[in-house]
N, C-alpha and C positions, 0 to 999 in steps of 0.2 A: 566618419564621426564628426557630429558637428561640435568643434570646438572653441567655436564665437559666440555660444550658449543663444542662437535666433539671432545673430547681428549680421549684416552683411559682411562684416569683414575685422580682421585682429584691430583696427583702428576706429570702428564703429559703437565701440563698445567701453564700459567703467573699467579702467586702470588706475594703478600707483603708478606716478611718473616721481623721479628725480629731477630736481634742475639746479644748476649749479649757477651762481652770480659771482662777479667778480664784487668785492669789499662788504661788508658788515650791515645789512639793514635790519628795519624792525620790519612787525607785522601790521604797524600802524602806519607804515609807507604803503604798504600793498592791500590800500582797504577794499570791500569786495570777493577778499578770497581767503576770511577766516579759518575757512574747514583746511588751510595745508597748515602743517607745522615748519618753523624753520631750525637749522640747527648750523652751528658754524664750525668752521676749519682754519687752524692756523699754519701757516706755511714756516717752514724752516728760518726763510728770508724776513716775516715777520708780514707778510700779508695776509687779508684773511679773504675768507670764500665764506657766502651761506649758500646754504644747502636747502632747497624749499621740497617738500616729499609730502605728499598727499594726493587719495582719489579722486581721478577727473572725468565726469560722465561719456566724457568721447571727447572729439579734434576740437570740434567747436570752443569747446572747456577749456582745453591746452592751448589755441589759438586767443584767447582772450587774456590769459596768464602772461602768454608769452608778450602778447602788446601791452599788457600793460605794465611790462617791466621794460618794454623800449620806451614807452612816456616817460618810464621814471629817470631815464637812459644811462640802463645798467647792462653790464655788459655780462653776457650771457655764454657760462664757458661752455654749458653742456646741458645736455636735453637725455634724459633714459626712460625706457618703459622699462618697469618693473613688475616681471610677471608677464600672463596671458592674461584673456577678458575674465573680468570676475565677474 
């Protein structure tokens, strides 16, 4: 059964990712990549985490996200797929 709906593979294809940043930004740091939403997290200790979740056409997509929140040099706690190919 093909499960990649015509993609070569679970990573060639539109996903929801998760990614998590260490401290509090906007989405006018991260111009370029309107279509995610962000959402935040507050830690016990009083830190916070955002939360950036939205679909990404494939690696490519994710790899440009992911640089360009090391330009912004934000530290990067976590990476998730969420879900199969849609």
């Amino acid at each position: 059964m093909d499960t990649y709906h015509g993609y070569g593979s679970e990573f060639d294809c539109p996903a929801v990712y998760e990614i998590t940043v260490r401290g509090e930004i906007d989405l006018a740091r991260l111009y370029g990549i309107e279509e995610l939403s962000l959402s935040y997290q507050t830690q016990k200790d009083g830190s916070v985490y955002t939360i950036i979740t939205g679909l990404l056409i494939d690696q490519a997509a994710l790899n440009g996200v992911l640089s360009l929140i090391g330009q912004l040099q934000l530290t990067i706690v976590s990476v998730l797929k969420i879900g199969d190919c849609l």
